[in-house]
C-alpha positions in Angstrom: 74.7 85.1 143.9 75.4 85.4 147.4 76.7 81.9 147.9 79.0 82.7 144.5 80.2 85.7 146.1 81.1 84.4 149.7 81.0 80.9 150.1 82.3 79.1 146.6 85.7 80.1 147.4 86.2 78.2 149.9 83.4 75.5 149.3 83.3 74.5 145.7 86.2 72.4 145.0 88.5 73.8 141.9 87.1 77.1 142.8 90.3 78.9 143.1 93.2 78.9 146.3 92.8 77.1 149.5 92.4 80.1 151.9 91.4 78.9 155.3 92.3 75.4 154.8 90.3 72.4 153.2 87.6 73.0 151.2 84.5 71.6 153.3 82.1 69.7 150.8 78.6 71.1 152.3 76.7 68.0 151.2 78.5 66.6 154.0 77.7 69.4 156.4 75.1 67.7 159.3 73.5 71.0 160.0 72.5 71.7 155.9 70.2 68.5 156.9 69.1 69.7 160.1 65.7 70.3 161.5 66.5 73.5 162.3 68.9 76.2 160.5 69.8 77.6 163.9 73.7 76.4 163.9 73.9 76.9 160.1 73.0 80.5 160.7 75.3 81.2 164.0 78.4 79.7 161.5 77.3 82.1 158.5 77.1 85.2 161.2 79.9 84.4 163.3 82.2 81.8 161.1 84.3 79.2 162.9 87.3 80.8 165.2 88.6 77.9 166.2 87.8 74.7 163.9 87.2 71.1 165.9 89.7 69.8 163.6 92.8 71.4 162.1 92.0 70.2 158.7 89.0 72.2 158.6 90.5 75.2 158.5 89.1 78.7 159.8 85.9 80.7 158.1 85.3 84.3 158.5 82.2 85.2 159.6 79.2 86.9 157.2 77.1 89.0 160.0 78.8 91.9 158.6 78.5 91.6 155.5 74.9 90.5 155.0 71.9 91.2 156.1 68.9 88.9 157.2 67.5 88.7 154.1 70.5 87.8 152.1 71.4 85.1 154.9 67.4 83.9 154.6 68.1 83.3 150.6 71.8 81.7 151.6 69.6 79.3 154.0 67.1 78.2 151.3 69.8 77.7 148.9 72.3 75.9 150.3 69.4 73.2 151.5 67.5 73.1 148.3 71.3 72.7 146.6 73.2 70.5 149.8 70.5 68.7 150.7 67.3 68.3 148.3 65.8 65.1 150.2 64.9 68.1 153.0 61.7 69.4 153.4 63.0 73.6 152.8 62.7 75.6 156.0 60.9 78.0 156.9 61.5 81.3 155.3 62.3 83.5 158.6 64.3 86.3 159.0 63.3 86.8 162.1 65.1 83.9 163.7 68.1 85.0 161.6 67.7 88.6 163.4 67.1 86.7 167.1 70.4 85.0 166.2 72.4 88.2 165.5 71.2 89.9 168.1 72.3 86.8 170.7 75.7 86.9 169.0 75.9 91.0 169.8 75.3 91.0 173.3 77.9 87.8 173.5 80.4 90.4 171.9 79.9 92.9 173.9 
């Protein structure tokens, strides 16, 4: 549900308008097949400000808008769904938590 809500919009192609630019294909994405979800979970938190490539376009970020647990589920979905020949990782909010607490007292 989550992933319907925030992330098809911009991720599935057909899915409606092109808001922030391309439409990334996540199977693609390098951290979905990561050992660790770290950068995967600094992007849904924070989004991308400034893309490395223009084509990309810009996301919004999610750290607002959901909590640890909803970004845990987000995690194991998108690498069941992205990239099934994974081993899943580790169901940890409290990485999630570490990371959105780093991002903070960046902010600030």
């Amino acid at each position: 549900r989550v992933y319907q809500n925030a992330c098809a919009v911009c991720h599935e192609a057909g899915s409606g308008p092109t808001l922030f630019g391309v439409k990334p294909q996540l199977a693609l994405n390098t951290n979905l097949h990561a050992a660790s979800p770290d950068n995967l979970v600094q992007v849904i938190l924070n989004g991308i400000q400034a893309p490395a490539d223009d084509a990309l376009g810009y996301m919004p970020g999610f750290g607002d808008s959901l909590d640890d647990r909803q970004i845990a589920d987000l995690l194991g979905y998108l690498r069941e769904r992205f990239a099934p020949e994974e081993k899943a990782w580790p169901d940890d909010t409290k990485t999630i938590n570490r990371l959105r607490m780093q991002a903070q007292a960046h902010a600030h």
